[in-house]
N, C-alpha and C positions, 0 to 999 in steps of 0.2 A: 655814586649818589649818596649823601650825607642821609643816616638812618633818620632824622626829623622829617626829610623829603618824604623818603618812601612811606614813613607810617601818617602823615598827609594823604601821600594815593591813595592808602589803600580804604581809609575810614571809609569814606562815602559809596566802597563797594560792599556788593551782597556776600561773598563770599573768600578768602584767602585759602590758597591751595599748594600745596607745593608737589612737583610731579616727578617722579624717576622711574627707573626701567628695573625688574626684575634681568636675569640672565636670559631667559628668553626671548627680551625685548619688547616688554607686555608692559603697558605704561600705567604703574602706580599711581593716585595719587592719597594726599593726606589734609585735609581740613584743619588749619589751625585756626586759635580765637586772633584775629589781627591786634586785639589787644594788647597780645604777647611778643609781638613780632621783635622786642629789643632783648627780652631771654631768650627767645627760640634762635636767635640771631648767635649770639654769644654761645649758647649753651646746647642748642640743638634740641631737638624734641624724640621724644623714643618712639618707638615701633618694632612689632615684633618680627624680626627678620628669619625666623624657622619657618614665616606663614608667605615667605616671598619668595618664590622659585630662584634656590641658588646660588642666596642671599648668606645663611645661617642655619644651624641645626639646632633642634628643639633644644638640648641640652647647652648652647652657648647661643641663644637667640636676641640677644638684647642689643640692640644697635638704633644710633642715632641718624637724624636727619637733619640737616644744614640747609637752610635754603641759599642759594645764592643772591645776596640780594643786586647783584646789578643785573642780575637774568629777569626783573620785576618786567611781566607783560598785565597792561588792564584789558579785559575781553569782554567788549561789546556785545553779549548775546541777546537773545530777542527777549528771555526774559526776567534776566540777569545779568551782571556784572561782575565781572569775577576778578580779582587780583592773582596771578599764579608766577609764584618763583621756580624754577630749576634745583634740584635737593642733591646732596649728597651724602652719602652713608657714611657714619663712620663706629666707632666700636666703643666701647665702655668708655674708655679712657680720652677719646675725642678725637683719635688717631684715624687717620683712613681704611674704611674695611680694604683689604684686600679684595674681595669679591664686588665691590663695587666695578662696573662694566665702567662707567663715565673715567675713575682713578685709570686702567688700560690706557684710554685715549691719553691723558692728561700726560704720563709718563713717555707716550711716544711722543707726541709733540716736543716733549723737553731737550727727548733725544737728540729730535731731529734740529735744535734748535742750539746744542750742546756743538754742533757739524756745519753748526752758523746757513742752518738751511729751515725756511718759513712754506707753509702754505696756506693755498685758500681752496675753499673746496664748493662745492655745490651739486647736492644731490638734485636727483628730477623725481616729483614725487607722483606715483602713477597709484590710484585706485578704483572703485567697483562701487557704484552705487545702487543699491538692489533696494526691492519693496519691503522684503523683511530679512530677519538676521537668521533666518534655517532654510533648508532647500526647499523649495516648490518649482511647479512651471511656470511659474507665474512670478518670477525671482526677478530677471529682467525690465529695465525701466525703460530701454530705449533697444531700437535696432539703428542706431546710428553710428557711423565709423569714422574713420580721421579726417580729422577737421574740417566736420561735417556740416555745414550749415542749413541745421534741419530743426525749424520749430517744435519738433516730438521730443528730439534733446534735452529732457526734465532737467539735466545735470547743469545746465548752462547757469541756472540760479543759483545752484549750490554751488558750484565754485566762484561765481561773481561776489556772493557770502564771504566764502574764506577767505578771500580777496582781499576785499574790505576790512575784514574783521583784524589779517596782519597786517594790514597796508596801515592802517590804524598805531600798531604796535613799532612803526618804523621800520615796518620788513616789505620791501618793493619786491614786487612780481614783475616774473621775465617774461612769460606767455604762457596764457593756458588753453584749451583747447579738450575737444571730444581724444579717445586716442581710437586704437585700431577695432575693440574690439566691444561686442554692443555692453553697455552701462559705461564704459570704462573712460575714465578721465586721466587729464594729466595737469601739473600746475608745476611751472617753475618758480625760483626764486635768481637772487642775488647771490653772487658766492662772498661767501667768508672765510676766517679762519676756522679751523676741522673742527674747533670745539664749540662753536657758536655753531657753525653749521649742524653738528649733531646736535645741539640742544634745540634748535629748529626744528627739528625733524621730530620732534617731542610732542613740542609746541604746535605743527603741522597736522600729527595724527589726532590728536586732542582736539582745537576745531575744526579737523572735518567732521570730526564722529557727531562732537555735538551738533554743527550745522546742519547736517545731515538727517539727524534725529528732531529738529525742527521742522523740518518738514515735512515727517512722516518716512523717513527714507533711513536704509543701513548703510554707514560706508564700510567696506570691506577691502581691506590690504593683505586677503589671502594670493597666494601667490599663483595656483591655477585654479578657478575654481569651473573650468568649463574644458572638455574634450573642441579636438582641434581650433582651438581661439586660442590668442597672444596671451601671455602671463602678464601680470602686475610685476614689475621692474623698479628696481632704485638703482638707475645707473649714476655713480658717483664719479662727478668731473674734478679733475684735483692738478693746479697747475704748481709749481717748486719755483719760490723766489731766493735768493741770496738775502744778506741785511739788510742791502742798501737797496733795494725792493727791485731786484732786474730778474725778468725768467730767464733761470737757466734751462726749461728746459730746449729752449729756442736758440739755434745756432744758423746762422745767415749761410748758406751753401754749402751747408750740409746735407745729409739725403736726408728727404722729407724735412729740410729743418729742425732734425733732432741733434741736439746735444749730445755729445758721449755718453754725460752723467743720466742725460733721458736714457738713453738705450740700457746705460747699466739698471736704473728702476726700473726700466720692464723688465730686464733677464730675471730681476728679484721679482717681482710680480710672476713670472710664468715658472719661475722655480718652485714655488711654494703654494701655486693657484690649489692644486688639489692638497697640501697639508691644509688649507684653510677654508676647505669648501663647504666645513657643516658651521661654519661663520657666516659666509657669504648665502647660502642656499642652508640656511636652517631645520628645516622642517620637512617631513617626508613626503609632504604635497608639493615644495620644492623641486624635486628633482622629477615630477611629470613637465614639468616646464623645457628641460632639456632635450627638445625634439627639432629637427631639420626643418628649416622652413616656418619657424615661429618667433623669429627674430633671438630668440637668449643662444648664445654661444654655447656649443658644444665642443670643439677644440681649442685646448689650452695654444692660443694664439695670439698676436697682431699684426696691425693694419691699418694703414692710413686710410681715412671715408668710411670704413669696411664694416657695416653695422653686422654683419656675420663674428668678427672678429671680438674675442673676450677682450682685448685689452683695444682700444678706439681710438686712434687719433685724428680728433673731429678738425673739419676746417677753420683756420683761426682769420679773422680779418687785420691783425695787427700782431707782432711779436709776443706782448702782454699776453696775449690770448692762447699761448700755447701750451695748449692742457691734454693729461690723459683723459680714456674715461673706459671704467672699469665697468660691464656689462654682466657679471654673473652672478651680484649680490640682488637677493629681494628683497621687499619691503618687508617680512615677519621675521627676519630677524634682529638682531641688535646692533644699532646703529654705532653704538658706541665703541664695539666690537669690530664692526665691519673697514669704520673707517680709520679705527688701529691696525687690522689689519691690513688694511691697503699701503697706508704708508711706513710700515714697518718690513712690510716684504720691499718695497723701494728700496729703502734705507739701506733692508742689508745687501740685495743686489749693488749699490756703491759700497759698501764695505767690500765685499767679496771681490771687485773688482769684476762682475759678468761681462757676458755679450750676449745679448740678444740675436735668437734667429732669424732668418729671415723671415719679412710679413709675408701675410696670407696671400696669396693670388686668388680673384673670385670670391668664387663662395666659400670658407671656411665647413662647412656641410660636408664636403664632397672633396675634401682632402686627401681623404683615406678612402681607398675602393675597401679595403680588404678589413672584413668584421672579424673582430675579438671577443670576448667576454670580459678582456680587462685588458684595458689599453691607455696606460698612462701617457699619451696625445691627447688623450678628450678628458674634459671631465668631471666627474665619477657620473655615474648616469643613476644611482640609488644613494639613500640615507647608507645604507649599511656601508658602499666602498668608500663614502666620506669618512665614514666612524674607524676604517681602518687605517687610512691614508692619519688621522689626527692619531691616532692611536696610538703609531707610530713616530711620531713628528715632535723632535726636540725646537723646531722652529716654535709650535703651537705651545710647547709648555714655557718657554721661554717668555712669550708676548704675554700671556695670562698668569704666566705665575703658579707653585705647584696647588694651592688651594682651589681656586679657580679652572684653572685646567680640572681635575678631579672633578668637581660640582657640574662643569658641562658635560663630561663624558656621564656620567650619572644620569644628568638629564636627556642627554640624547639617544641616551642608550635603551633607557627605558620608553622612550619614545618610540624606537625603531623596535623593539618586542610588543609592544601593545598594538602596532601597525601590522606587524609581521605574523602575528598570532591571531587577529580578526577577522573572519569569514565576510568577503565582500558582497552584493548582489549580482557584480560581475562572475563572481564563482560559482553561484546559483545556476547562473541563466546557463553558463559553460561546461558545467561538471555535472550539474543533478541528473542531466537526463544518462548518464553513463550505466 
C-alpha cells in the first residue's frame, strides 16, 4: 500500500498505535503522532527496550520500532477508532534486534522456504471472560458449556463484537462458539501464512481485551484459571505446501493419507516436544493444565481424530485440507515463538530424515499404566522439568539464537523461583494444622 494511502487512513482516526510482543508474549503497544507516520516509517521511532521483558538491558536499552505498514488494521471501537500497525524492533543502527520474538518466526519461514517448502497456518483462539480482572466468587459470567445455546451466555455479544470488528479488517471468521467450560469461548479464523497468522493473533488479543472492557467484562487468555475445568488452548493447525501450492502433506493411499515428509515433521515435532515445552506451555499455571481427562495432551504422541493426542490429525474434507494440529501450546505464551517452534522442529525431523512412532490407540491418558517421576513419554508435567529439558537443548539455542535463548532462560527461571518459593493457601489449609 503506497505510504500517501495509508497516511489517508489513518488521518480521520482517533489514535495510531503500533503493537509487539515483549518475550513473554505480553503485547506492547506505542502511540505515535500519525502525523509522523513517513519518518517513523523510514526511521523508526525509539523505545526503551531494558523496560520490555527480554527485549534489552538497561545498559544497551535503546531500540527502535518499525511499523509494518501493510500490517495497517482501522478498529472500529465503540468509542474510538484506532489505526494499528504490527512493529518491529530493531537496534541503534536499524538492524534487527536479535531478541525480537516476530525476527525467530521470520528466519524460520525463510528456511523453510530456502527447502522450496510454504505454510499456512491457523491458530484457534480460546479465552475466559470474567466480571473483573482479580479473583472473586463472583469471577464467572456464565454456567454455560459447548455450544451452548443458552440466553445467560453474556459472551455471545462479545464475540459477535470481535467478529465484526475483524471481519471489518478483512479477517473472515470460521466459527465461534461457547467452549467446554463456564465463561470460556472460542473464535476461529481463516488460515494464512505463519507470519500473518501470528500477527493475527496480536491483533486477536488486542480486540478482545478491548471488546471485552466495553462491556464491563475481562478477557482473560490465562491458561488454567479454575481446578478441574478445561484450560485455555491455542491449538495451532499448520498444513506444508510445495511452490507450486500442492499439500504435501497428503498422499492418496497412504496410511492415514500421510506423506513420508508428513511423518518425518511429526518424528521432528515428537523429538524435540519437551526441549520446547517452556515455549509451548510458558508459564507455571501452564503445566496445571496437563491433567488426564481435560482434553490438553499429556503424552508426547500422535493420532489421527485423536483429540487425546499432542500432535492431531484432524479430519480433512478434501486433500488441500491436510493439516497437522499441534495441541500443547497456550495462549500466554508467545506466538511468535511458538509458531517457530512448531515448524522448525518439522523442518528438522525432514532433515534428519525421522520416523514417526506409531499413533496413539484410545486415549493417549492411559498409555502408560506404570508412574514415574520423570518420564520422557509425557510431557514435562511442571515449569521446572521444562527448564531443564530447554536447559539442555542445543535444538532450543539454535531456533532463538545465544542472546535470546539466555533472556528466556533468565526469565523463566526467575519465574519458576518466585512460584517455587511462595507459600500457597493450599499449604495453609494442608500443612498449618501439623
Amino acid at each position: 500500500m503506497p505510504l500517501e494511502e495509508i497516511e489517508k487512513k489513518i488521518r480521520p482516526t482517533d489514535s495510531t498505535e503500533i503493537i509487539f510482543t515483549d518475550l513473554n508474549g505480553r503485547i506492547r503497544r506505542l502511540p505515535i503522532n500519525p502525523k509522523n507516520i513517513k519518518q517513523v516509517s523510514k526511521e523508526g521511532i525509539g523505545f526503551d527496550g531494558s523496560s520490555v521483558a527480554g527485549i534489552a538491558t538497561v545498559d544497551n536499552s535503546d531500540r527502535l520500532l518499525m511499523p509494518l505498514l501493510e500490517s495497517l488494521k482501522i478498529l472500529p471501537f465503540r468509542d474510538k477508532k484506532t489505526s494499528l500497525f504490527v512493529g518491529t524492533i530493531h537496534n541503534e543502527q536499524g538492524e534487527r534486534a536479535s531478541t525480537d520474538p516476530r525476527y525467530v518466526l521470520e528466519k524460520v519461514v525463510w528456511e523453510a522456504e530456502e527447502m522450496g517448502l510454504r505454510f499456512l497456518a491457523s491458530p484457534e483462539y480460546e479465552f475466559f471472560l470474567f466480571n473483573r480482572d482479580e479473583y472473586t466468587k463472583e469471577l464467572n459470567t456464565d454456567k454455560a458449556g459447548y455450544c451452548d445455546a443458552d440466553p445467560r451466555d453474556q459472551g455471545e455479544y462479545v464475540r459477535n463484537r470481535i467478529i465484526d470488528v475483524l471481519s471489518s479488517c478483512g479477517i473472515p471468521f470460521e466459527k465461534a462458539h461457547h467452549e467446554v467450560s463456564p465463561s470460556q469461548h472460542e473464535i476461529n479464523f481463516e488460515c494464512s501464512d505463519p507470519l500473518n497468522a501470528a500477527d493475527r493473533t496480536l491483533l486477536f488479543n488486542y480486540v478482545t481485551h478491548m471488546i471485552a472492557s466495553e462491556q464491563g467484562l475481562h478477557a482473560s487468555f490465562m491458561p488454567k484459571p479454575f481446578n478441574n475445568q478445561n484450560r485455555n488452548a491455542l491449538h495451532i493447525h499448520l498444513s506444508m505446501q510445495n511452490k507450486q501450492g500442492q499439500n504435501i502433506f497428503y498422499e492418496q493411499g497412504a496410511e492415514h493419507d500421510l506423506s513420508s515428509m508428513a511423518r518425518k515433521f511429526i518424528a521432528g515435532v515428537l523429538k524435540y516436544a519437551r526441549q520446547t515445552s517452556i515455549i509451548m506451555a510458558s508459564t507455571f499455571n501452564s503445566y496445571k493444565a496437563y491433567v488426564i481427562e481435560r482434553e490438553a495432551p499429556v503424552v508426547v504422541g500422535w493420532g489421527p481424530r485423536n483429540r487425546t493426542s499432542m500432535v492431531r490429525i484432524p479430519y480433512a474434507t478434501n486433500p488441500q485440507s491436510t493439516r497437522l494440529e499441534l495441541r500443547n501450546p497456550d495462549p500466554a505464551g508467545n506466538i511468535y515463538l511458538q509458531m517457530a517452534a512448531f515448524i522448525k522442529m518439522g523442518l528438522q525431523g525432514i532433515k534428519e530424515g525421522l520416523e514417526c512412532n506409531s499413533p496413539d490407540r484410545g486415549k493417549a491418558y492411559f498409555q502408560s499404566v506404570q508412574k514415574k517421576v520423570w518420564d520422557s513419554r509425557f510431557l514435562p508435567k511442571t515449569m521446572f522439568e521444562a527448564l531443564v529439558e530447554a536447559e539442555n537443548s542445543l535444538f532450543l539455542r539454535d531456533l532463538l539464537e545465544e542472546q535470546q535463548y539466555q533472556n528466556l532462560m533468565s526469565l523463566k527461571t526467575a519465574e519458576w523461583e518466585e512460584h517455587r518459593t511462595s507459600v500457597t493457601p493450599m499449604e495453609f489449609e494442608k500443612y498449618l494444622p501439623y
